[in-house]
C-alpha positions in Angstrom: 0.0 0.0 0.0 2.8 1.9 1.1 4.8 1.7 -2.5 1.3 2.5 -4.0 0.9 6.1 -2.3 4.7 6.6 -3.3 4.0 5.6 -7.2 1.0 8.2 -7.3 2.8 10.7 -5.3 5.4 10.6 -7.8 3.2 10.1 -10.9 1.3 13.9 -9.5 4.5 15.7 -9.3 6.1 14.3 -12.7 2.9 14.7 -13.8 1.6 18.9 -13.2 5.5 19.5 -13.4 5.3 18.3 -16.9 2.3 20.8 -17.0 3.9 24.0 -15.7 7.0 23.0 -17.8 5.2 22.7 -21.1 3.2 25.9 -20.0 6.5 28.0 -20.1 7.5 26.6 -23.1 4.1 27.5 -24.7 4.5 30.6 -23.2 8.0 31.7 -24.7 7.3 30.3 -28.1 3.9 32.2 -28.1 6.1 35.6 -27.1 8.2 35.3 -30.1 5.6 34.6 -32.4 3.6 37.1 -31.5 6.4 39.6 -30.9 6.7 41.1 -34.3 2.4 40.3 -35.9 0.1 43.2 -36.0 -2.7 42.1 -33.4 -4.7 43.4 -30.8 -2.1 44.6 -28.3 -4.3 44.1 -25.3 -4.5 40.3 -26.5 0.0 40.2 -27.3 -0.5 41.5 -23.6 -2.6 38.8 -22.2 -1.6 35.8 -23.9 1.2 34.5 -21.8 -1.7 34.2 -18.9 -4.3 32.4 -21.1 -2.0 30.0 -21.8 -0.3 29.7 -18.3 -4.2 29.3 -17.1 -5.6 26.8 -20.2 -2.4 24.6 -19.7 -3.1 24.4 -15.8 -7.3 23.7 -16.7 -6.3 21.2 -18.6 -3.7 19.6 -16.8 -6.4 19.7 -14.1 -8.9 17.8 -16.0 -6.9 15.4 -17.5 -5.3 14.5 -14.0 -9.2 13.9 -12.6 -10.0 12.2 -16.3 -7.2 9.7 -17.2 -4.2 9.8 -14.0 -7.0 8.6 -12.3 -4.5 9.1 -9.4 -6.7 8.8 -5.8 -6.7 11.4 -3.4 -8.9 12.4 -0.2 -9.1 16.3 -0.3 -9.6 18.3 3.1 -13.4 18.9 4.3 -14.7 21.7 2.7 -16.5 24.3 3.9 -18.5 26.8 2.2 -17.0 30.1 3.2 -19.8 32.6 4.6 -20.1 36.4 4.2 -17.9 37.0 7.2 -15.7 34.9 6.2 -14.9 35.7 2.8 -14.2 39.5 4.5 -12.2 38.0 6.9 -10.2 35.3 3.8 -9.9 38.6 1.8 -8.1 40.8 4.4 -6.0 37.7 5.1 -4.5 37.8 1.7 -4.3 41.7 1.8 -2.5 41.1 5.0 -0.4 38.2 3.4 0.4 40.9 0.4 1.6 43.1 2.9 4.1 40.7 4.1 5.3 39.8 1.2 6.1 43.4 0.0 7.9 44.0 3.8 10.0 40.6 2.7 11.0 41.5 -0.4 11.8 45.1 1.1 14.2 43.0 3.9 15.7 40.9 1.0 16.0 43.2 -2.1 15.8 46.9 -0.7 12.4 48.1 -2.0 8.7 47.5 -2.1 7.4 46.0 -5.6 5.8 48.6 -7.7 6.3 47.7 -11.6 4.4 51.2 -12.0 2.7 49.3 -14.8 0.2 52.6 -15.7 3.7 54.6 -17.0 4.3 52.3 -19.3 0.8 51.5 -21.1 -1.1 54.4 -23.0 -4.4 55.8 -21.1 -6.5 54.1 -24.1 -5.0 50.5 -23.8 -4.6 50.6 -20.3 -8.1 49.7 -19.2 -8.7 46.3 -21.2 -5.6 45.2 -20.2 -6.2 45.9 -16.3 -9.8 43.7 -16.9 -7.6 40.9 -18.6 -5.0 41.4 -15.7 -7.7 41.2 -12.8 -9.5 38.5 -15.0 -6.8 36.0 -15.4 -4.1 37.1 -13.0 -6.4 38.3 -10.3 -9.1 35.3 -10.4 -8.2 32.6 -12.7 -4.8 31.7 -12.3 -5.1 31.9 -8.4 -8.1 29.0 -8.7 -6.3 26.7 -10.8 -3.1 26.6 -8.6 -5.0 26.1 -5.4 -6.7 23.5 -7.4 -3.6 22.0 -8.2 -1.0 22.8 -5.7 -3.5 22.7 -2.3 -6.4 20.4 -4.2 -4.1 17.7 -5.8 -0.8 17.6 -4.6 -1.2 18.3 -0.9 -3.4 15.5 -0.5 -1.6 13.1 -2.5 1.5 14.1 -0.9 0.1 14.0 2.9 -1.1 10.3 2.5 2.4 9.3 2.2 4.6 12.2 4.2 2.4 13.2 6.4 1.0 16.5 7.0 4.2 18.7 8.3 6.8 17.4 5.3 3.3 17.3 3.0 3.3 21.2 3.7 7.0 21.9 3.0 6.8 19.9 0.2 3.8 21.8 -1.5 5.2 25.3 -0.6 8.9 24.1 -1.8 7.4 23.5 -5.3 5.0 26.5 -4.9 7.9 29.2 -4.1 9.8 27.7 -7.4 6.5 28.3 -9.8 6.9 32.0 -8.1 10.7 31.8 -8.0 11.1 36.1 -8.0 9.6 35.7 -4.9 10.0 32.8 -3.1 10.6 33.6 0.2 7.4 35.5 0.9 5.9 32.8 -1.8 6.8 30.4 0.3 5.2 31.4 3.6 2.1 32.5 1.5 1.8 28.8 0.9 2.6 27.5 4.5 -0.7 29.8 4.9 -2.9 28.1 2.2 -1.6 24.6 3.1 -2.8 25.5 6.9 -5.9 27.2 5.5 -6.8 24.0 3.2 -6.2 21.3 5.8 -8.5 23.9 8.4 -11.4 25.5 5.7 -11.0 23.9 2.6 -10.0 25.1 -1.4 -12.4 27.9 -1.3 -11.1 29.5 1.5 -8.0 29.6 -0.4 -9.4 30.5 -3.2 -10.8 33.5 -1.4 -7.4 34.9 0.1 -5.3 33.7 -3.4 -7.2 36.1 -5.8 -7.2 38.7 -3.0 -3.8 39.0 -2.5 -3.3 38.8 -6.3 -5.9 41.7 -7.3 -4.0 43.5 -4.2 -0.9 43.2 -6.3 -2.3 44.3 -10.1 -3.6 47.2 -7.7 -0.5 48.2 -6.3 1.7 47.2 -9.8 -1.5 49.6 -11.8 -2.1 52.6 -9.7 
């Protein structure tokens, strides 16, 4: 039984690395096609985060379809009013903390000032495809993945403290410009998960990352 859990534990990671790897191979190929055609800028702007998201939505659905890899998620709760308030200013918080750590590590607060850069015309279609995919989207799938696949697969055969390192290891590399503070955020989820459930997560993962286009826009 043992070896089983070990084979699918395996089989998950080879398997959504294989995902996020062909993702950013998708995504650099995309770049350079796209680099020099005469389309819609807003779309040359968004298209390294549709396919980041399709690639992890169908990694996902393939893993549930044919993997066919067992795995007993957390309990999961349905998060109330109060509580998506309270999820919400836990990821503002958790923003917060990760601007303060990469302050500590690198000297300053992240600010990409991305509203100097884009024309006043452009700028608003490209902040609704920012806050759609960046702020809602991509957030979902990786707590699908990362807290709703791996972390159970991964607690059934280490247990829940190495389970949790594990996960927030492989997290902080997908976020690798900032994984110290990426790496505490998921030490938070991972807690949250095993506590509240994936939509709890959810909740505080796209508000930390609409906090961010915020702060990066304005």
């Amino acid at each position: 039984m043992t070896d089983t859990r070990v084979k699918h534990l395996v089989v998950t990671l080879a398997f959504f690395f294989a995902v996020i790897f062909l993702s950013g191979i998708a995504m650099i190929l995309a770049s350079r096609v796209i680099r020099d055609v005469s389309v819609f800028w807003v779309l040359k702007q968004a298209a390294p985060s549709i396919i980041f998201a399709s690639f992890l939505a169908a990694g996902i659905f393939s893993f549930d379809r044919m993997i066919r890899v067992p795995y007993a998620p957390a309990v999961e709760r349905i998060p109330r009013a109060w509580d998506v308030f309270m999820l919400a200013l836990l990821g503002g918080a958790l923003f917060v903390l990760s601007a303060l750590i990469r302050y500590a590590c690198d000297g300053y607060f992240p600010n990409n000032n991305v509203h100097a850069d884009i024309p006043v015309a452009r700028f608003a279609p490209y902040f609704f495809l920012a806050m759609l995919f960046t702020g809602v989207v991509q957030p979902v799938l990786e707590e699908l993945i990362f807290r709703g696949r791996i972390l159970p697969v991964a607690r059934g055969v280490l247990g829940t403290l190495t389970s949790v390192v594990l996960v927030s290891a492989l997290f902080s590399l997908l976020h690798y410009s900032n994984m110290y503070s990426s790496f505490i955020f998921s030490i938070v989820m991972c807690i949250l998960a095993l506590r509240q459930g994936i939509r709890a997560c959810m909740v505080a993962h796209i508000a930390y990352n609409i906090v961010s286009i915020l702060v990066d826009a304005f």
